[in-house]
ROVEX-572431 format. One record per atom (N, C-alpha, C): residue number from 0; residue in three letters; atom name; z, y, x. Coordinates in steps of 0.1 Angstrom, whole numbers, plus 5000, padded with zeros to 4 digits. Layout:
# residues N
NUM;ALA;CA;Z;Y;X
...
# end
This chain:
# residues 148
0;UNK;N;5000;4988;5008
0;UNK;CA;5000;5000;5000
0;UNK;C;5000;5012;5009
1;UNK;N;4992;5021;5003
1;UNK;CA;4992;5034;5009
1;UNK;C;5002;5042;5006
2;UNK;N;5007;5043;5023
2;UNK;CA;5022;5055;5026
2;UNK;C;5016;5070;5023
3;UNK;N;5028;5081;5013
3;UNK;CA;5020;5095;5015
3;UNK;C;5021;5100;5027
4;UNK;N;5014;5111;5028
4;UNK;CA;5015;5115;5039
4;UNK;C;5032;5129;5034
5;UNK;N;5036;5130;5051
5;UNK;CA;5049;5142;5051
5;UNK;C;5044;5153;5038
6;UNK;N;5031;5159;5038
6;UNK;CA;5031;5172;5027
6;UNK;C;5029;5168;5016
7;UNK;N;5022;5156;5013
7;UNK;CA;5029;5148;4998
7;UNK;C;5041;5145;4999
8;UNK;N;5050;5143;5007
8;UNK;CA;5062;5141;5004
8;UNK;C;5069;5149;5003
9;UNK;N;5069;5165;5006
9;UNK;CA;5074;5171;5002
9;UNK;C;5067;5178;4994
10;UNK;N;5058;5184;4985
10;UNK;CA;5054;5184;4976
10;UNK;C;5056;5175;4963
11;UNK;N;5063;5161;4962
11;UNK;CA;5069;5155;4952
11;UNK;C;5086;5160;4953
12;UNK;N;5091;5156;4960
12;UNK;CA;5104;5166;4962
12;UNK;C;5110;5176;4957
13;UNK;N;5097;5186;4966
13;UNK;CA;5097;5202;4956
13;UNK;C;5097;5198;4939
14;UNK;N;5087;5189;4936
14;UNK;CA;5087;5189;4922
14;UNK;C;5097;5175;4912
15;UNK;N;5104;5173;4922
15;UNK;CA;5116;5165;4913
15;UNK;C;5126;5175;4915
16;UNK;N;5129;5185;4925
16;UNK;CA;5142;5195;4921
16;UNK;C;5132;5209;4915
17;UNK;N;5126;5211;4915
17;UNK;CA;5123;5221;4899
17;UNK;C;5126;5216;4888
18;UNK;N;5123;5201;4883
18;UNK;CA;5126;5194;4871
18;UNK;C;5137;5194;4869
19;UNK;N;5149;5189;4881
19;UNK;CA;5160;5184;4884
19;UNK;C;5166;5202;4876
20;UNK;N;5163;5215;4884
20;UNK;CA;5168;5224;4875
20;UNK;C;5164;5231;4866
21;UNK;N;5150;5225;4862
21;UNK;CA;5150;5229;4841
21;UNK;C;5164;5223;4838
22;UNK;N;5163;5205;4841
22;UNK;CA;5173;5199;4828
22;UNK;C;5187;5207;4835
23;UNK;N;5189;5213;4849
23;UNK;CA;5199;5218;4846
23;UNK;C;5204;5232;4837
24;UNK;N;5188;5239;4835
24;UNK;CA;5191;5250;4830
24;UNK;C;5192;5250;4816
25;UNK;N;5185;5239;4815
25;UNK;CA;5188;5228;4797
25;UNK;C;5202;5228;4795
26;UNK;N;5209;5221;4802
26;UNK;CA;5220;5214;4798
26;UNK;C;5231;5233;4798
27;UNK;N;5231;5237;4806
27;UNK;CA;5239;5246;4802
27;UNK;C;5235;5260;4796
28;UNK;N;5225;5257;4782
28;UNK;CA;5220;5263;4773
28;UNK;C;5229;5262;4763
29;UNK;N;5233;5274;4754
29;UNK;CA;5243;5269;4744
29;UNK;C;5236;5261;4730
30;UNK;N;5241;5255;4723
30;UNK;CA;5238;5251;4711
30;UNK;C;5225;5259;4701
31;UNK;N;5231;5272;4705
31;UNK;CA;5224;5282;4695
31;UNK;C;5209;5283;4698
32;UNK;N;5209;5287;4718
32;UNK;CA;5196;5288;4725
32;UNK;C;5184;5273;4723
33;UNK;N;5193;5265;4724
33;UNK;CA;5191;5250;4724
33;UNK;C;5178;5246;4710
34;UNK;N;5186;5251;4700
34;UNK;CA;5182;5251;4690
34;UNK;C;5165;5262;4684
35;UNK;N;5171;5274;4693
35;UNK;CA;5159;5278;4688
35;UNK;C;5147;5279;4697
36;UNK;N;5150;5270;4712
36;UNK;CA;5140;5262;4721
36;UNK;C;5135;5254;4713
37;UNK;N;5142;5244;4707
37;UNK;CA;5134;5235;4700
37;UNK;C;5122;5238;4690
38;UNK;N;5132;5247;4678
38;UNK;CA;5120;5256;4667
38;UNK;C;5108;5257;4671
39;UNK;N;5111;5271;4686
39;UNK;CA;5098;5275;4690
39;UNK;C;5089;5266;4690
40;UNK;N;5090;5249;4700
40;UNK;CA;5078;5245;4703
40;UNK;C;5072;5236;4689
41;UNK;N;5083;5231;4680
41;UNK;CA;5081;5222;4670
41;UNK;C;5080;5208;4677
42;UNK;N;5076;5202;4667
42;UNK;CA;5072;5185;4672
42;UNK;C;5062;5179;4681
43;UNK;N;5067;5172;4690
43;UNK;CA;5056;5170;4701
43;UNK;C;5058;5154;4699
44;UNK;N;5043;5153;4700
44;UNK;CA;5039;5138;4700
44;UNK;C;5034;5133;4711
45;UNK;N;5035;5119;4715
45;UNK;CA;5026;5114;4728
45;UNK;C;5014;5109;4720
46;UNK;N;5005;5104;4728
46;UNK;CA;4992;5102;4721
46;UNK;C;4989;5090;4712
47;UNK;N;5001;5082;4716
47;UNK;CA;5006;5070;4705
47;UNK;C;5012;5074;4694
48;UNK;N;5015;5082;4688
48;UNK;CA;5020;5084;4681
48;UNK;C;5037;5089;4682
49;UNK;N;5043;5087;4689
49;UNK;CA;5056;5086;4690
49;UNK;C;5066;5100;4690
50;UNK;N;5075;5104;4682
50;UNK;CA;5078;5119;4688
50;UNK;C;5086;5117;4706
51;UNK;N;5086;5130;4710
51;UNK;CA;5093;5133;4722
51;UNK;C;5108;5134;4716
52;UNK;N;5120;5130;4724
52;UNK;CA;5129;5130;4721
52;UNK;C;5133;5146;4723
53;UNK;N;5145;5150;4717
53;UNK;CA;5148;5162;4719
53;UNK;C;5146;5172;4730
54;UNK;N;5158;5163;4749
54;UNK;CA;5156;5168;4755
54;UNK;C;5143;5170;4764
55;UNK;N;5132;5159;4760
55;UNK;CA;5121;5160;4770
55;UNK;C;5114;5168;4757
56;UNK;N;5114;5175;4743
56;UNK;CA;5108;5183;4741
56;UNK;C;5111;5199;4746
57;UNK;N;5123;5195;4745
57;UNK;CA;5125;5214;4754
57;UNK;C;5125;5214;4773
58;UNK;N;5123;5200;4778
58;UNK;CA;5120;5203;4791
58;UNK;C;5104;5207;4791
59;UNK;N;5092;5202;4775
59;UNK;CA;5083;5205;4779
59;UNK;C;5081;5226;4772
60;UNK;N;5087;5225;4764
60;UNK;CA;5089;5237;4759
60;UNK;C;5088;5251;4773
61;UNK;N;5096;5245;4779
61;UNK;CA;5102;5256;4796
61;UNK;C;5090;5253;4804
62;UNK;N;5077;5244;4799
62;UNK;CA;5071;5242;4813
62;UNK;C;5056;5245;4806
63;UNK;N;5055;5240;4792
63;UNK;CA;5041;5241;4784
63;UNK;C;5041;5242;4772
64;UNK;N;5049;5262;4769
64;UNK;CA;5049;5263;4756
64;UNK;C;5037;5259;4740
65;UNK;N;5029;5257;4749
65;UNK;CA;5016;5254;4734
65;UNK;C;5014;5239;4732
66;UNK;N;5024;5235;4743
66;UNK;CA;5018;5215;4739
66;UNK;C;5020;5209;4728
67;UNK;N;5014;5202;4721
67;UNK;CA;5011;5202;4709
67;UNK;C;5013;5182;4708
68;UNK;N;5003;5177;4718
68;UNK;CA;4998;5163;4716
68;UNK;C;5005;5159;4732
69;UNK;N;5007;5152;4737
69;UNK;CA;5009;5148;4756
69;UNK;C;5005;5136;4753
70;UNK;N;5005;5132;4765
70;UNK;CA;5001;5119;4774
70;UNK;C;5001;5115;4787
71;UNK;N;5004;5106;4790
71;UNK;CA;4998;5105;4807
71;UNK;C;4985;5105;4813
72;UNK;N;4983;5104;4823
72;UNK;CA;4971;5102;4832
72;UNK;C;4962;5091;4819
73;UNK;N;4969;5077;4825
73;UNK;CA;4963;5061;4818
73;UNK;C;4961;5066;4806
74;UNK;N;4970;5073;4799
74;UNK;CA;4971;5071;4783
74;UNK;C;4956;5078;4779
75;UNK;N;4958;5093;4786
75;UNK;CA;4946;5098;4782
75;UNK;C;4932;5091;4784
76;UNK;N;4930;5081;4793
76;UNK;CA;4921;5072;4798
76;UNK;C;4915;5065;4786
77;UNK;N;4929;5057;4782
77;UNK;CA;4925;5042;4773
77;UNK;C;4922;5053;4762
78;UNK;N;4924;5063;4756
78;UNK;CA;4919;5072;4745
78;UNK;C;4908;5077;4744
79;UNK;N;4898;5075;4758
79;UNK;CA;4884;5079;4756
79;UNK;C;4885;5099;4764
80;UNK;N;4895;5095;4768
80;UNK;CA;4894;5113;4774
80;UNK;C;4900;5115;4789
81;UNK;N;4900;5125;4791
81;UNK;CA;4902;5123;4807
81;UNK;C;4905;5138;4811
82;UNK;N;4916;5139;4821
82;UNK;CA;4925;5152;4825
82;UNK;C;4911;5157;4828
83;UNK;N;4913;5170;4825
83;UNK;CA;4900;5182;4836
83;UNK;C;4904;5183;4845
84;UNK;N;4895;5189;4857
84;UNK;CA;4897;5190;4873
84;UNK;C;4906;5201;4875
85;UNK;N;4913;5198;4880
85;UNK;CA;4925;5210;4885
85;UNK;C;4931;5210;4874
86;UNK;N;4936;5205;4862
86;UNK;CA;4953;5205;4851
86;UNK;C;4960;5204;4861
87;UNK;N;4977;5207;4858
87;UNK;CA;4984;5205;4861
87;UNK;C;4994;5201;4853
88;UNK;N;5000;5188;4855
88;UNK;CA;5007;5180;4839
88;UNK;C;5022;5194;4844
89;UNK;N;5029;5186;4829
89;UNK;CA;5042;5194;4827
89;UNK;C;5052;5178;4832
90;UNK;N;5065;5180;4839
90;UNK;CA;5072;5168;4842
90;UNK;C;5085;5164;4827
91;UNK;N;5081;5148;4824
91;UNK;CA;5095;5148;4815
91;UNK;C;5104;5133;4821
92;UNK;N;5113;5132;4813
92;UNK;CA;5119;5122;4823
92;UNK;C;5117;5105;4810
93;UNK;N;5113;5101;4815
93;UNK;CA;5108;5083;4809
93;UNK;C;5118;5078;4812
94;UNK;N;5115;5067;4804
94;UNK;CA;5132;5056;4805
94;UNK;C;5126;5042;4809
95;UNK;N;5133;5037;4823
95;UNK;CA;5128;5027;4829
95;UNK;C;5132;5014;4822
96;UNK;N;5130;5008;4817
96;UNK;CA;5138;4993;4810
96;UNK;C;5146;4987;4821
97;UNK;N;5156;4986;4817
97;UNK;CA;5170;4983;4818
97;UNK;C;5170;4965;4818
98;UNK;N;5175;4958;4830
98;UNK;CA;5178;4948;4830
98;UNK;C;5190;4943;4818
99;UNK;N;5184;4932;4812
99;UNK;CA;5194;4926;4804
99;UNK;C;5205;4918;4806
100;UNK;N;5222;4918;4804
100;UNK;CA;5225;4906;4814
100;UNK;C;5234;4900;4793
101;UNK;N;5238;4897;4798
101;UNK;CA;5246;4886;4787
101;UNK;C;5263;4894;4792
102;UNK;N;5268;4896;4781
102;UNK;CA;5282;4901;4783
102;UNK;C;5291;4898;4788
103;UNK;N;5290;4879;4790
103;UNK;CA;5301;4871;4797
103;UNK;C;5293;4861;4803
104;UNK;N;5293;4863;4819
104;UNK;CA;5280;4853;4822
104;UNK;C;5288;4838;4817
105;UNK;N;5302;4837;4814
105;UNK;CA;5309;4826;4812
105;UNK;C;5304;4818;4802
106;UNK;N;5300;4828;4796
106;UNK;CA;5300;4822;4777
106;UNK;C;5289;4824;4779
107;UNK;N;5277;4823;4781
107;UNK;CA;5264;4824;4785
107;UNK;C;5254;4814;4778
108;UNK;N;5260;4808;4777
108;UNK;CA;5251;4788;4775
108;UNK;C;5259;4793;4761
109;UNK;N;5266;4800;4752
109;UNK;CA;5266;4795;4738
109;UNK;C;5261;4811;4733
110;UNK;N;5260;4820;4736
110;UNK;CA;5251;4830;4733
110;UNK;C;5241;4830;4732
111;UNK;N;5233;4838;4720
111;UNK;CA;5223;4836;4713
111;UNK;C;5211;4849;4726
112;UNK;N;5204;4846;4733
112;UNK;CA;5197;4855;4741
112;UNK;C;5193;4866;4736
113;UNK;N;5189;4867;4723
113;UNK;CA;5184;4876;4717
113;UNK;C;5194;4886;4715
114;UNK;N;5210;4887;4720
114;UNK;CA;5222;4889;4717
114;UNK;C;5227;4899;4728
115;UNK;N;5219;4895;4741
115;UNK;CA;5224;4901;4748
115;UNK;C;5226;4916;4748
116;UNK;N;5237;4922;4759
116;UNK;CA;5241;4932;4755
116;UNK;C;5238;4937;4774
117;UNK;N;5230;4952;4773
117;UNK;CA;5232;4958;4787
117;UNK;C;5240;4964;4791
118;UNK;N;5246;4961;4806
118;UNK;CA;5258;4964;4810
118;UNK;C;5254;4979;4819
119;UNK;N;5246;4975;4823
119;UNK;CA;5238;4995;4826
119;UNK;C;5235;5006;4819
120;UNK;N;5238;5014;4827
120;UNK;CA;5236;5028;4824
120;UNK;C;5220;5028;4823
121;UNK;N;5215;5035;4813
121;UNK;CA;5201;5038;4810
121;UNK;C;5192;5047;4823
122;UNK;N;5185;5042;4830
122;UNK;CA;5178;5051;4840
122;UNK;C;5166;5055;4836
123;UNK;N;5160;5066;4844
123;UNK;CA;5147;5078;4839
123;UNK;C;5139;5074;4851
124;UNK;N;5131;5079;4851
124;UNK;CA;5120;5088;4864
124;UNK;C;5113;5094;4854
125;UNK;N;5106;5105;4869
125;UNK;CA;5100;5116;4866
125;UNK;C;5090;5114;4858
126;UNK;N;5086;5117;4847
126;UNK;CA;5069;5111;4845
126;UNK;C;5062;5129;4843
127;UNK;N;5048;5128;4844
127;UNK;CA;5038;5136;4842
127;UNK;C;5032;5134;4830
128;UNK;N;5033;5147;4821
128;UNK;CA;5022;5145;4807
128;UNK;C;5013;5155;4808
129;UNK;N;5001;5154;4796
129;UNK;CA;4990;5163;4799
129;UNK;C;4991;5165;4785
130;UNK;N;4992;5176;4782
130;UNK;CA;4986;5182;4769
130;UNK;C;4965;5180;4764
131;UNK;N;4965;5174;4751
131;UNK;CA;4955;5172;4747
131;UNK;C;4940;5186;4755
132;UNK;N;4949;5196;4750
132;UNK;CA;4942;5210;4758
132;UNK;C;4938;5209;4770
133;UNK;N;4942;5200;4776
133;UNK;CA;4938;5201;4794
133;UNK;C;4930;5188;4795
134;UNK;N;4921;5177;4783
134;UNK;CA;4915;5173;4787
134;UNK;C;4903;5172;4780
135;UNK;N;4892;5165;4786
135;UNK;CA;4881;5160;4776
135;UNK;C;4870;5153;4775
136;UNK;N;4865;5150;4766
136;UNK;CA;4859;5137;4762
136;UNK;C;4856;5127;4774
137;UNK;N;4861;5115;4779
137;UNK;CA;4854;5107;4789
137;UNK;C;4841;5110;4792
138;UNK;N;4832;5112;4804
138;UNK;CA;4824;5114;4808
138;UNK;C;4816;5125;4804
139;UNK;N;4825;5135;4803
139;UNK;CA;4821;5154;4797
139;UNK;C;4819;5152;4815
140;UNK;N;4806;5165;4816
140;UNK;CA;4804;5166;4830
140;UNK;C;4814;5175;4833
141;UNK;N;4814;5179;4847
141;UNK;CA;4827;5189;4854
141;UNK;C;4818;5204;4852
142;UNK;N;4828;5216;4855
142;UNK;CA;4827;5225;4853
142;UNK;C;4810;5233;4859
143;UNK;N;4812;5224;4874
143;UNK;CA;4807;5229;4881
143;UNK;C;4792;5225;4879
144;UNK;N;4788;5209;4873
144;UNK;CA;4777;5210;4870
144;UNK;C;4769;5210;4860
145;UNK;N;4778;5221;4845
145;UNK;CA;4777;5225;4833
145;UNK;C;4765;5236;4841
146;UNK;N;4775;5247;4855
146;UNK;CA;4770;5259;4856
146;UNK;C;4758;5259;4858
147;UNK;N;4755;5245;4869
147;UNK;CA;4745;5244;4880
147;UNK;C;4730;5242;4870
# end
């Protein structure tokens, strides 16, 4: 697998502690502000349908007040469309799936699997979304050879 290079690595860096202080400037927003962050942007959907949860709607609110529809890179892909040259996604935080373990590895053999309970704390990473706006139709030519 290809290693990044030092100025990709810090260039991801830089952009996990900018994210790192939205959600901080999130979290100590009061209730009131909180609330009419959310208003402003309304309901954000990913391209499956799904809403954005609260706090990754107002992390995208602080980063891409007009987003309307998001998605990832792939997602936009399998949908028949494709980021334009030079977007730049907005960061939210995704939830990694969580190993399952069984509550008592003891009692293990008479527990129903489907039962199990996780003993972890829920983990994130960074993810990148693109607003529907920043892309378009699979195989739309690029800017440059619309002009030419």
């Amino acid at each position: 697998m290809k290693q990044p290079t030092p100025a990709q690595q810090a260039t991801a860096a830089a952009r996990r502690d900018r994210i790192r202080t939205l959600a901080a400037d999130l979290a100590a927003m009061t209730d009131d502000q909180r609330a009419a962050l959310a208003d402003r942007i309304g309901a954000v959907v990913t391209i499956e349908g799904h809403p954005l949860s609260v706090g990754n709607t107002m992390m995208l609110a602080m980063q891409m007040p007009t987003a309307t529809v998001v998605g990832g890179f792939r997602q936009w892909k399998r949908a028949g469309r494709q980021v334009a040259k030079g977007q730049h996604g907005a960061g939210i935080w995704v939830p990694l799936k969580g190993r399952q373990d069984a509550a008592d590895p003891e009692d293990s053999q008479y527990d129903d699997p489907a039962e199990t309970v996780s003993t972890s704390r829920p983990r994130f990473t960074l993810g990148t979304v693109f607003d529907v706006s920043q892309t378009e139709p699979a195989g739309a030519p690029a800017e440059a050879e619309v002009t030419a």
